[in-house]
Backbone as CSV, one residue per row, in Angstrom:
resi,resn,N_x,N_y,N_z,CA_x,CA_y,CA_z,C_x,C_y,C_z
1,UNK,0.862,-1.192,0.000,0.000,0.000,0.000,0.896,1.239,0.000
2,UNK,0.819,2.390,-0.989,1.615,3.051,-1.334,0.114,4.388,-0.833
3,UNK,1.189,6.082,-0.107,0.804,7.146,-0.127,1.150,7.744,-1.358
4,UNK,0.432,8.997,-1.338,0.693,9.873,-2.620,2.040,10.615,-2.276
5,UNK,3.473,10.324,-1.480,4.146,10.680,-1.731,5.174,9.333,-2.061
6,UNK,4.637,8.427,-2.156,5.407,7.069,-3.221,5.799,6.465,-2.088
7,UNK,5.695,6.866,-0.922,6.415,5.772,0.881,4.857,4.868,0.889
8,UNK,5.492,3.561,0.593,4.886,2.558,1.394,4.334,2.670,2.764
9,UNK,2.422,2.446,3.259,2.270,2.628,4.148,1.995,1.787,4.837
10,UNK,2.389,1.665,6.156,2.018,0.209,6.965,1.080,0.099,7.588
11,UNK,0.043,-0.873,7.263,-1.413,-1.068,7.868,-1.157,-1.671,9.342
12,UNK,-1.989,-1.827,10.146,-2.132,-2.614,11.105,-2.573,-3.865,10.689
13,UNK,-2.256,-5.149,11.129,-2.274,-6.331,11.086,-3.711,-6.488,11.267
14,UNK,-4.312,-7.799,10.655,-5.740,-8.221,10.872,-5.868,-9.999,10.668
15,UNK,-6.685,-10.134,11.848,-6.875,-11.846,11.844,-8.358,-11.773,11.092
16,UNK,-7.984,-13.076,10.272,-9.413,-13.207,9.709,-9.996,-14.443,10.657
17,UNK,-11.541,-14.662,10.758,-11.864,-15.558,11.468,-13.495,-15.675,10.971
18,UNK,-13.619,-17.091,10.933,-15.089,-17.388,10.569,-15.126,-18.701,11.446
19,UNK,-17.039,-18.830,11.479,-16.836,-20.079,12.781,-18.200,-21.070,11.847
20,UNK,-17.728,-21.994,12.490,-18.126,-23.352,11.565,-19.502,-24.235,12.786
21,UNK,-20.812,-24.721,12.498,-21.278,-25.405,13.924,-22.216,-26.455,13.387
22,UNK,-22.609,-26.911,13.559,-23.466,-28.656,13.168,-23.678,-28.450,11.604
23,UNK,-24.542,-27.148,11.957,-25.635,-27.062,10.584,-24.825,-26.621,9.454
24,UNK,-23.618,-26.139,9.622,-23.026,-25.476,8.465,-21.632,-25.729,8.039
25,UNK,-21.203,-26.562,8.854,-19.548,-26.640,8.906,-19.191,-27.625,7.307
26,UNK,-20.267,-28.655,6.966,-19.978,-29.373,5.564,-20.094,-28.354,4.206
27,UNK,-21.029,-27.320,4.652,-21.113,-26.099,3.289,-19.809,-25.247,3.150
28,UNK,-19.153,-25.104,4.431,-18.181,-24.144,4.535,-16.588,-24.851,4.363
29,UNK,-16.465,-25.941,4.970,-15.486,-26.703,4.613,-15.067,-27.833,4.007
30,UNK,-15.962,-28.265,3.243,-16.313,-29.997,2.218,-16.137,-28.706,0.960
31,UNK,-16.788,-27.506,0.879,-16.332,-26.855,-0.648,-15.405,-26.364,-1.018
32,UNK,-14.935,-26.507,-2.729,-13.515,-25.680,-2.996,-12.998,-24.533,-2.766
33,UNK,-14.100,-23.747,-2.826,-14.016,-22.625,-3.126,-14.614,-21.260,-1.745
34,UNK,-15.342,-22.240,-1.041,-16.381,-21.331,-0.476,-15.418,-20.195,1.003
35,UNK,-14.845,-21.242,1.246,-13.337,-20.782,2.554,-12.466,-19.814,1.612
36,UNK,-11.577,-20.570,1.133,-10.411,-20.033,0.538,-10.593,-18.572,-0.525
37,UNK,-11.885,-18.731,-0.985,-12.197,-17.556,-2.193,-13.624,-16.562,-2.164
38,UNK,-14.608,-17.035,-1.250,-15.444,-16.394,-1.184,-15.729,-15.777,0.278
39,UNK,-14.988,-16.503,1.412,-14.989,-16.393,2.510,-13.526,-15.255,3.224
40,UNK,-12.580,-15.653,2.036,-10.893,-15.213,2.779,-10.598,-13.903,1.551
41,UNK,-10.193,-14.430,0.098,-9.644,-13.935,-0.717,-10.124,-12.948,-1.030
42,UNK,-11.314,-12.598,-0.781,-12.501,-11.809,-2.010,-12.670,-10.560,-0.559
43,UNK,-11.859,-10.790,0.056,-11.479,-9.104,1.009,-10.267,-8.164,0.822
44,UNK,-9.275,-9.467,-0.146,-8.324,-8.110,-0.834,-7.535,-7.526,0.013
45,UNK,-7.074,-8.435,1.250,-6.295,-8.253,2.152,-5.325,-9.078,2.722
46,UNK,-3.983,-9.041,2.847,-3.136,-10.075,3.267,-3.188,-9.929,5.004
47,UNK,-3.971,-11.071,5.329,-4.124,-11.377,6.807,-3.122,-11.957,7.172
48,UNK,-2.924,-11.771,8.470,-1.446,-11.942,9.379,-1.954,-13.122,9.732
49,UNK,-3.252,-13.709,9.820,-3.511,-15.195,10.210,-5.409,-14.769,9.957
50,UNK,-5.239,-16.482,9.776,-6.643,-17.063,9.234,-7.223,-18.170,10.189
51,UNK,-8.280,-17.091,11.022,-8.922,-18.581,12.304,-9.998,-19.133,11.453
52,UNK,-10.201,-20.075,12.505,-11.057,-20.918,12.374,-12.104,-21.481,13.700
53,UNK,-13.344,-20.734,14.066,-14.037,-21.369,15.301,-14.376,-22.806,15.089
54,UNK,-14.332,-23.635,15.655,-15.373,-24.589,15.231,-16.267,-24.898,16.839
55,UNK,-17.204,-24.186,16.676,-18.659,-24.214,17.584,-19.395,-25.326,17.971
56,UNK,-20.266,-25.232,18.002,-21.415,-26.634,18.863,-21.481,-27.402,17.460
57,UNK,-20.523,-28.834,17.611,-20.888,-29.732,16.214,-21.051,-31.302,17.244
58,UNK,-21.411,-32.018,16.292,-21.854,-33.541,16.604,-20.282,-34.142,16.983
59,UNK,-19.773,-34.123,16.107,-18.747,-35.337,15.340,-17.257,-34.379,15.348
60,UNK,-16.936,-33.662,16.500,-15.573,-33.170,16.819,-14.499,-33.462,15.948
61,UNK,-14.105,-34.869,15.974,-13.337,-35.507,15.355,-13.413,-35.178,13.722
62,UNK,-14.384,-35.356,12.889,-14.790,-35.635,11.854,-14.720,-33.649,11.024
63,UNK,-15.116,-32.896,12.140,-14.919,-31.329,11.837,-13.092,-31.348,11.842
64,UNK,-13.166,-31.343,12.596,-11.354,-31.122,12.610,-10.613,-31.555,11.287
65,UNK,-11.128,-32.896,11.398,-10.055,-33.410,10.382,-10.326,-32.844,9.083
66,UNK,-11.601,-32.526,8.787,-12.091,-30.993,7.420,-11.300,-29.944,7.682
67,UNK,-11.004,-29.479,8.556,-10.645,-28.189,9.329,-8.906,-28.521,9.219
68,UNK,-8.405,-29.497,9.173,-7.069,-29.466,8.911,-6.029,-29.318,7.706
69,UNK,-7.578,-30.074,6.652,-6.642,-30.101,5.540,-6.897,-28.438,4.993
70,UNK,-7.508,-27.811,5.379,-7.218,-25.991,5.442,-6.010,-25.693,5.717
71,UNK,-5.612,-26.254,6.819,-4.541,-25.456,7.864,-3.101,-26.102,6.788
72,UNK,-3.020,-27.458,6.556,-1.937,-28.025,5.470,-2.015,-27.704,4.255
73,UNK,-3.413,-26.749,3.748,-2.548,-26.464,2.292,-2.525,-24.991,2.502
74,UNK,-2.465,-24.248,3.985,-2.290,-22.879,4.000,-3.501,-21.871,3.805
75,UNK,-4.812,-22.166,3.709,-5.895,-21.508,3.511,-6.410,-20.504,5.089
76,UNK,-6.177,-21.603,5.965,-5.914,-21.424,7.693,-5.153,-21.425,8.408
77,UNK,-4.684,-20.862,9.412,-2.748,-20.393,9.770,-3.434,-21.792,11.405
78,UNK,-4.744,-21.774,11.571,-5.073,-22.714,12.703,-6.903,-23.341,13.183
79,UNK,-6.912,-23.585,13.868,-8.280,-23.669,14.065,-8.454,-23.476,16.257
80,UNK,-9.366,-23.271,16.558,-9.819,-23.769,17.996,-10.835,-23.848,17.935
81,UNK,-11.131,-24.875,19.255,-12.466,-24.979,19.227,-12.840,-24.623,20.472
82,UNK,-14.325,-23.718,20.106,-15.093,-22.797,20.783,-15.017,-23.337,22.638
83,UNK,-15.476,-24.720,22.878,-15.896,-24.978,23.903,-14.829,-25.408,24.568
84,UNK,-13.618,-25.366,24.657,-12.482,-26.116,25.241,-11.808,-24.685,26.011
85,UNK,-12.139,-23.903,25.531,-11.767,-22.298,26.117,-12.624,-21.465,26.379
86,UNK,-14.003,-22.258,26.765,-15.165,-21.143,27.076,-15.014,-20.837,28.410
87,UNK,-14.563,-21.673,29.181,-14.991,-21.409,30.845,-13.963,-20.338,30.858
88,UNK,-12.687,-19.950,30.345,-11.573,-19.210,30.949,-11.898,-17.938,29.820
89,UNK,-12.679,-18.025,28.692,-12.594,-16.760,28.111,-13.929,-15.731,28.450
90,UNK,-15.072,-16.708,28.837,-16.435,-16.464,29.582,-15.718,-15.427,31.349
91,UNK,-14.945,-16.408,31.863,-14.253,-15.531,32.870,-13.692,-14.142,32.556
92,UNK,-12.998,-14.468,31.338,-11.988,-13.608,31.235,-12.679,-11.852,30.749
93,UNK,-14.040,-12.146,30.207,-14.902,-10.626,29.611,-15.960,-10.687,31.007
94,UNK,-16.103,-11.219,32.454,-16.718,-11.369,33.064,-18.578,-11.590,32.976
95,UNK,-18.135,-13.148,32.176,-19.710,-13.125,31.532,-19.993,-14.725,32.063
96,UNK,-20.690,-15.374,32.568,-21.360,-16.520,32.661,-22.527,-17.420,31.819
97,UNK,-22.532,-18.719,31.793,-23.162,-19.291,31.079,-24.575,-18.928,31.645
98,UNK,-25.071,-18.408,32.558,-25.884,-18.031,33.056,-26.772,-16.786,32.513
99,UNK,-25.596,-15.782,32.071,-26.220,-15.077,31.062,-27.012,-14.739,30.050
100,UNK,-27.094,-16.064,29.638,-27.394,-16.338,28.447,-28.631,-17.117,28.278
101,UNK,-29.752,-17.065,28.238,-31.389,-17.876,28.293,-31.176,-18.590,27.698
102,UNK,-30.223,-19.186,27.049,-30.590,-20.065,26.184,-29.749,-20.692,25.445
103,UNK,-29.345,-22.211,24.752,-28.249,-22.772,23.829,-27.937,-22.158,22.952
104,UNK,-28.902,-21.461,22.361,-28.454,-20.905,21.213,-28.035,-19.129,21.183
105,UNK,-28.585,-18.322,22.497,-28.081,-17.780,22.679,-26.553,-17.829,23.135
106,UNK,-26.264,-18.819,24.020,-24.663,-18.928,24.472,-23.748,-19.462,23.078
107,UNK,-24.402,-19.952,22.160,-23.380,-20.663,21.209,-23.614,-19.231,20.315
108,UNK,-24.211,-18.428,20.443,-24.118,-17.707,19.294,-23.316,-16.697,19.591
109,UNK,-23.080,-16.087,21.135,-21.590,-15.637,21.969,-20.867,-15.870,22.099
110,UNK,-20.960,-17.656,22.224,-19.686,-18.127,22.239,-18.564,-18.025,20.980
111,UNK,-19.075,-18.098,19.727,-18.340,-17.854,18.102,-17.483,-16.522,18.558
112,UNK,-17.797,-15.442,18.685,-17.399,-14.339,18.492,-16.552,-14.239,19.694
113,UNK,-16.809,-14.103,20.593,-16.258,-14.407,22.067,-14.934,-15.088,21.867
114,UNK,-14.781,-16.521,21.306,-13.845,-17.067,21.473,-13.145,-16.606,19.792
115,UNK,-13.581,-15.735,18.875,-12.893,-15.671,18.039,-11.755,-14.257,18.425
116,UNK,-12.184,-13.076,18.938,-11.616,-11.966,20.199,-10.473,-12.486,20.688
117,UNK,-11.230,-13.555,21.997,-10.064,-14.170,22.799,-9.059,-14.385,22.363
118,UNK,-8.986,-15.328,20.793,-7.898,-15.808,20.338,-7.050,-14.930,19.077
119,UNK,-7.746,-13.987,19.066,-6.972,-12.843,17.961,-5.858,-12.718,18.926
120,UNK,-4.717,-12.603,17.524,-2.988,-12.369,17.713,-2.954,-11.423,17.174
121,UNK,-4.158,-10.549,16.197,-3.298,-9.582,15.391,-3.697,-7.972,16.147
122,UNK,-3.698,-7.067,15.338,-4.302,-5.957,16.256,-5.696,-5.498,15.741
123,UNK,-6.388,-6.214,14.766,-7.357,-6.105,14.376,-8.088,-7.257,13.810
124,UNK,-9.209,-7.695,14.158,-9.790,-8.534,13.835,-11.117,-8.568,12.957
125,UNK,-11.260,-9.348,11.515,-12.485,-9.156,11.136,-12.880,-10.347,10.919
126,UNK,-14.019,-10.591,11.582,-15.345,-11.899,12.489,-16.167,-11.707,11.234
127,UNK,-16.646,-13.078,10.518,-17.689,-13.182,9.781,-18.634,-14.741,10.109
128,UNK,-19.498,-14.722,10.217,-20.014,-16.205,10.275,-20.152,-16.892,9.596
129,UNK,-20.478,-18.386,9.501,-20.109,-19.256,8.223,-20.965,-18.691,7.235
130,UNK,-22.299,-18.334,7.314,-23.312,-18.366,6.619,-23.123,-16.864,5.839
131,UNK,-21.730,-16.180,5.990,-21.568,-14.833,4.961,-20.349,-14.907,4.036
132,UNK,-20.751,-14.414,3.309,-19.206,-14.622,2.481,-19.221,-13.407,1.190
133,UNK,-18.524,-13.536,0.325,-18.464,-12.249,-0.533,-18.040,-12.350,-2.265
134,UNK,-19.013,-12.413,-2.867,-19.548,-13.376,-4.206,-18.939,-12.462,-4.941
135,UNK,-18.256,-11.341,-4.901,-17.332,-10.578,-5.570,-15.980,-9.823,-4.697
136,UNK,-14.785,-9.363,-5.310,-13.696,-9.108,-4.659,-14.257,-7.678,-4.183
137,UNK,-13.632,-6.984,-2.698,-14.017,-5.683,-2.678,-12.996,-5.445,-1.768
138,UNK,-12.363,-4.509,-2.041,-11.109,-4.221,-1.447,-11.909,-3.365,-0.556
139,UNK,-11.862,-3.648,0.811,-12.431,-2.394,2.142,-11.637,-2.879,3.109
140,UNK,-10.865,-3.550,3.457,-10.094,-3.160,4.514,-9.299,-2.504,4.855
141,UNK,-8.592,-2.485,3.901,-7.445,-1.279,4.035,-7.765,0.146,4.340
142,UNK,-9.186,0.377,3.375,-9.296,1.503,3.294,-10.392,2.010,4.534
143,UNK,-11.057,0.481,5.678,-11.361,0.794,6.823,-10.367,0.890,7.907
144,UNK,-9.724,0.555,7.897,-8.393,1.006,8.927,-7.826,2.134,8.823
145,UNK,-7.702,2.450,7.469,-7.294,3.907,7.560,-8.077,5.034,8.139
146,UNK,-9.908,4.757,7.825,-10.499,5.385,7.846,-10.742,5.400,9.755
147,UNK,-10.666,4.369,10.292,-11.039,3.558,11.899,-10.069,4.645,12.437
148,UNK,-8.145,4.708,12.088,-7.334,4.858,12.418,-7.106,6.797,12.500
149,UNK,-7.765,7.974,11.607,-7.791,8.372,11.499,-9.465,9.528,12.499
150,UNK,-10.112,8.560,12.571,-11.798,8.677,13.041,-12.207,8.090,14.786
151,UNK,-11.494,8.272,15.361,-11.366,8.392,16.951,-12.497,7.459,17.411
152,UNK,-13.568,8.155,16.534,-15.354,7.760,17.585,-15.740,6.612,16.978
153,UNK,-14.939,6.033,15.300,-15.330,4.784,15.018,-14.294,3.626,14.773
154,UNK,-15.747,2.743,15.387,-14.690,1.260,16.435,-15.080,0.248,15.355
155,UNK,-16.022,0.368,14.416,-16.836,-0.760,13.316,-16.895,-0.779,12.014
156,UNK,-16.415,-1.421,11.463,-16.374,-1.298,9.922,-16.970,-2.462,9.400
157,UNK,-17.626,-2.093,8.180,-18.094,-3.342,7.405,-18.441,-3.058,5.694
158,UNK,-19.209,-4.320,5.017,-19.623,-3.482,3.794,-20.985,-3.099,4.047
159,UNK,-21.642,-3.128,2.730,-23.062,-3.027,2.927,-23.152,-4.256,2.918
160,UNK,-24.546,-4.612,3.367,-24.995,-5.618,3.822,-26.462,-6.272,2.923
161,UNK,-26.171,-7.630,1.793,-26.833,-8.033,1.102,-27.186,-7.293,-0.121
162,UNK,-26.342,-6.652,-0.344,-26.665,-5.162,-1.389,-27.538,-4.494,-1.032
163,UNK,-27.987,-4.088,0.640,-28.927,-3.011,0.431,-28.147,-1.485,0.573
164,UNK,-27.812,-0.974,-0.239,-27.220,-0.128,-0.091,-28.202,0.931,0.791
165,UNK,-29.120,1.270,-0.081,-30.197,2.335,0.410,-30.713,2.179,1.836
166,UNK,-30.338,1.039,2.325,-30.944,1.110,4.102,-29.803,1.484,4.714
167,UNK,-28.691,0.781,4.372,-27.226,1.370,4.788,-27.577,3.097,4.894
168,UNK,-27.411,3.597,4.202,-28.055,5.175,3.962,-29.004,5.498,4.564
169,UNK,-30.211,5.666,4.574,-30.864,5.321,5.668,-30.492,5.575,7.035
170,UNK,-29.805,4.137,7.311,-29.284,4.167,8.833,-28.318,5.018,9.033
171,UNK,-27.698,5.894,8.201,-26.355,6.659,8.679,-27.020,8.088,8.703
172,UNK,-25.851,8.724,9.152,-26.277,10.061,9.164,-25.639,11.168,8.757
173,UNK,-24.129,10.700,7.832,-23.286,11.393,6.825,-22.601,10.355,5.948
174,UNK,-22.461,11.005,4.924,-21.353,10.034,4.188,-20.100,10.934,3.625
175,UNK,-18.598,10.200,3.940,-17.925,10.943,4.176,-16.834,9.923,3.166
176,UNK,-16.202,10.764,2.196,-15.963,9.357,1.171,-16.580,8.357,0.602
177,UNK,-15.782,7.064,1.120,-16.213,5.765,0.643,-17.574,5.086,1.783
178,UNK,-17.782,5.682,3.115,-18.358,5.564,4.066,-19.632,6.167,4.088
179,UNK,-20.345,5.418,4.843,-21.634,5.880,5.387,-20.823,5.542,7.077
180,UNK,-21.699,6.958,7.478,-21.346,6.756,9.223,-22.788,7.014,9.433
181,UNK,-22.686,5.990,10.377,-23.877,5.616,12.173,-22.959,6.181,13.384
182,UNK,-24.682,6.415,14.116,-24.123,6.656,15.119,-24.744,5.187,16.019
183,UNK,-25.518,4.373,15.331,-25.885,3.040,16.350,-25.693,2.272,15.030
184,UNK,-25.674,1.191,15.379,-25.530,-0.318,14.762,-24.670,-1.362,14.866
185,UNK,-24.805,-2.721,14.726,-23.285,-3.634,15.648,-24.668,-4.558,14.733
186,UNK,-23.553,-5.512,13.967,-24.002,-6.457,13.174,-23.011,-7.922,13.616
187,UNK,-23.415,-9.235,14.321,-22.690,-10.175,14.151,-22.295,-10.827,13.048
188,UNK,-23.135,-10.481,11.649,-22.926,-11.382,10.538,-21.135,-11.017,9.952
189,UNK,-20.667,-9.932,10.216,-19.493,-9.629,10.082,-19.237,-8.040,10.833
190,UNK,-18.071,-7.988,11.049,-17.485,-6.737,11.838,-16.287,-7.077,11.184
191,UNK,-15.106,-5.660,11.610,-14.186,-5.116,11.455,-13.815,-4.632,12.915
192,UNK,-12.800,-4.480,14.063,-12.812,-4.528,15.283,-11.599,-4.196,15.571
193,UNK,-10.786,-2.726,16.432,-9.579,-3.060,16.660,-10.052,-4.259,18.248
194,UNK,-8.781,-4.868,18.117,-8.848,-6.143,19.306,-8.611,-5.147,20.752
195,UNK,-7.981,-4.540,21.015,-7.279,-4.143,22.233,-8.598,-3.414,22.982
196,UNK,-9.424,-3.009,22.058,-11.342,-2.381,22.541,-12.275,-3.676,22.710
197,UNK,-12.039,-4.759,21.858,-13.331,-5.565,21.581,-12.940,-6.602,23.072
198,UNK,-11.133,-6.612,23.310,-10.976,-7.485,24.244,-10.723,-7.351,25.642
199,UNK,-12.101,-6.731,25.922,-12.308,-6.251,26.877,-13.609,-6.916,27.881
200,UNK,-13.786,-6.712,29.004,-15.632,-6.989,30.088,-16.151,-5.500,28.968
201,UNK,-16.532,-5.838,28.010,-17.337,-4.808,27.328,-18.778,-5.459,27.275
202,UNK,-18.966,-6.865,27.712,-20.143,-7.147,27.521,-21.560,-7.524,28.277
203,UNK,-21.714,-6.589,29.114,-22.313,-7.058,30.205,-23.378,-5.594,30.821
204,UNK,-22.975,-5.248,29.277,-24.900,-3.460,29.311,-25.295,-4.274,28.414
205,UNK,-26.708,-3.907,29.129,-27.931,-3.945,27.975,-28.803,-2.937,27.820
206,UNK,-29.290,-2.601,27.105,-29.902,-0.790,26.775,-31.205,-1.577,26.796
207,UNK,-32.145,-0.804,27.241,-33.843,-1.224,26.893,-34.401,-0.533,25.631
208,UNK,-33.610,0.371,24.629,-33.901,0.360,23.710,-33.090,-0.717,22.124
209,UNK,-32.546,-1.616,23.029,-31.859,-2.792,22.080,-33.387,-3.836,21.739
210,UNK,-34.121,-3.672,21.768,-34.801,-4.602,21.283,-35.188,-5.682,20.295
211,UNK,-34.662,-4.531,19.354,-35.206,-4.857,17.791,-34.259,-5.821,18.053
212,UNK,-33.233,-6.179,18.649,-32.577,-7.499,18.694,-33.504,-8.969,18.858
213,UNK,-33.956,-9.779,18.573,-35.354,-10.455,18.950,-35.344,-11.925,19.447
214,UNK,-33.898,-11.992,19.910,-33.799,-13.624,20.210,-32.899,-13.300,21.816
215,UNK,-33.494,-12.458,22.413,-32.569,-11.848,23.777,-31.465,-11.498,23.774
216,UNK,-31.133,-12.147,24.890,-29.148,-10.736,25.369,-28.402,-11.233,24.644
217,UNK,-28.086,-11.450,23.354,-27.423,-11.735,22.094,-26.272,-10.855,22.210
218,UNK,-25.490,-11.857,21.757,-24.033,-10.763,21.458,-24.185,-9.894,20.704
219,UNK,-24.563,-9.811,19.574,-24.831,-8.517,19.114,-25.622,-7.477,19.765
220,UNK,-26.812,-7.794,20.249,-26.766,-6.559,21.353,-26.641,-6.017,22.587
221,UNK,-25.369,-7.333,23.263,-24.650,-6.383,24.217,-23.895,-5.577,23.647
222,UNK,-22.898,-5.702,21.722,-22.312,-4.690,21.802,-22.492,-3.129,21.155
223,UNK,-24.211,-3.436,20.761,-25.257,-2.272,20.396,-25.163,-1.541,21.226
224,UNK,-25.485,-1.982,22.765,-25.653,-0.944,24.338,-24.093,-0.654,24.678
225,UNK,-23.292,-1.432,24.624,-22.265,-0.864,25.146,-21.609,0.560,24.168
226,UNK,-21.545,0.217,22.603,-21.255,1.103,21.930,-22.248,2.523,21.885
227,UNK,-23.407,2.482,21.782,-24.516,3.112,22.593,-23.964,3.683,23.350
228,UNK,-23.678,3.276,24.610,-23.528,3.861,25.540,-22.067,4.940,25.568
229,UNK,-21.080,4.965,24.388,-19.810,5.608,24.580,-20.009,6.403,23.617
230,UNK,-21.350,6.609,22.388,-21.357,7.720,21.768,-20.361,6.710,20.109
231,UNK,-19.990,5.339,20.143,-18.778,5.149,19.274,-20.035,4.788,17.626
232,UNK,-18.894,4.783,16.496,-19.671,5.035,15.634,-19.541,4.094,14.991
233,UNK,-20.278,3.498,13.605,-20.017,2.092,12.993,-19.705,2.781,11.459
234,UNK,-18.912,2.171,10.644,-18.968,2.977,9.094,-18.895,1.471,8.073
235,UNK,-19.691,2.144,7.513,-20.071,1.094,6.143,-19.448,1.685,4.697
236,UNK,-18.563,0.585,4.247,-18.072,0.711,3.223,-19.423,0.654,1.975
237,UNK,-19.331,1.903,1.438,-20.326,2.090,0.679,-20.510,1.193,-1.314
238,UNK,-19.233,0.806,-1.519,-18.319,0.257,-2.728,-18.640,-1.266,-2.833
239,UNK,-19.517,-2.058,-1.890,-19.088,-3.077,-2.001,-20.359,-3.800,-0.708
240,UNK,-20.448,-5.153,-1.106,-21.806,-5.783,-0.440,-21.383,-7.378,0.070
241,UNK,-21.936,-7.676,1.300,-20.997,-9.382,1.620,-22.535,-9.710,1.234
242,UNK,-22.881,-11.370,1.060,-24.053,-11.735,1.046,-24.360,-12.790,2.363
243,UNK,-25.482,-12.791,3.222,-25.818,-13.060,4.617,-27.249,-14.018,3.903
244,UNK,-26.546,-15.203,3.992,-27.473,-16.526,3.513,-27.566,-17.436,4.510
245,UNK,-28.657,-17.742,5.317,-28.432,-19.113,5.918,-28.311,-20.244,5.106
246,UNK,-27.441,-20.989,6.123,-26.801,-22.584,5.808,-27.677,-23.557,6.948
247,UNK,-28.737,-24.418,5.995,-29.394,-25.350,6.917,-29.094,-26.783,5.872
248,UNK,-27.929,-27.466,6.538,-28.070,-28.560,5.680,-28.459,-30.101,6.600
């Protein structure tokens, strides 16, 4: 990455990470293409490492060994799995299984949670199996710069399913390549410096988080907490991931 005075500029490092769980882990890792090119490549960014969650599955054994031949031809720098580090990373943001009403609320904290915990780089961008990006769109670079430069924003992403016009909508300037919010926190993918996200940030809940509709969801503890500091989210306006469920 070159400035307009010809000096090479140095980004901050970013872990990529997507998480794999019963219903979806054969769509995401049995295909050629779907990890390595629609999931990793098609962000147009050289990641300092490539996780891998693997979440609430049947057949442990049988995920992994999918999950390895990633890591041996280099597509994945590693993998962990979600539940072998929940009790010490659940400690570690001061949050309990108790928290959570429900299996599918805790497994759906637990992905993101343990993908945080285990970021090495200084920025992390979290997508779930079920998103990926059916064309190349170069926005990371140009969200870090923008994150790195913009104090009040902690969130970057693209638009979301091509709706551009709700993206718009929800913001309340556009400034460049960006639409800026002053509320929104999406689990289907984020952009995150780590040294903020890896934090007890999760444990407000706002009574105007509602529209969240399956309870105290990770995504909207970090609606209220960001809420609550005034921080801002920006959407790369250039470019769209697609958010499909995987029920196989």
């Amino acid at each position: 990455m070159w400035n307009l005075f010809g000096r090479k500029e140095t980004l901050p490092t970013v872990t990529f990470v997507t998480t794999v769980w019963e219903k979806d882990w054969r769509h995401i890792l049995l295909q050629e293409d779907y990890l390595p090119i629609r999931q990793i490549q098609n962000h147009c960014f050289p990641f300092q490492e490539k996780l891998l969650i693997i979440n609430n599955v049947n057949d442990l054994g049988e995920v992994k060994k999918a999950a390895c031949r990633w890591v041996e031809a280099g597509i994945l720098s590693r993998f962990v799995v979600a539940e072998e580090l929940a009790e010490e990373a659940l400690q570690f943001f001061r949050l309990k299984r108790s928290d959570f009403s429900g299996d599918w609320q805790y497994y759906n904290a637990l992905g993101p949670l343990a993908a945080i915990y285990s970021c090495q780089s200084e920025y992390l961008l979290y997508l779930t199996g079920d998103v990926r990006l059916d064309q190349a769109v170069d926005w990371v670079a140009p969200s870090l710069k923008f994150m790195g430069k913009h104090p009040t924003c902690f969130v970057a992403n693209p638009v979301w399913n091509g709706q551009n016009g709700e993206a718009k909508r929800e913001s309340y300037r556009k400034k460049g390549s960006f639409y800026l919010a002053k509320q929104g926190f999406s689990d289907q993918l984020f952009l995150v410096k780590k040294e903020v996200f890896r934090n007890p940030i999760y444990g407000e809940i706002r009574s105007d988080a509602d529209h969240y509709p399956r309870g105290d969801v990770f995504e909207k503890r970090v609606f209220s907490y960001m809420k609550n500091r005034g921080w801002e989210r920006i959407t790369y306006r250039h470019g769209s991931y697609t958010h499909e469920n995987i029920i196989l």
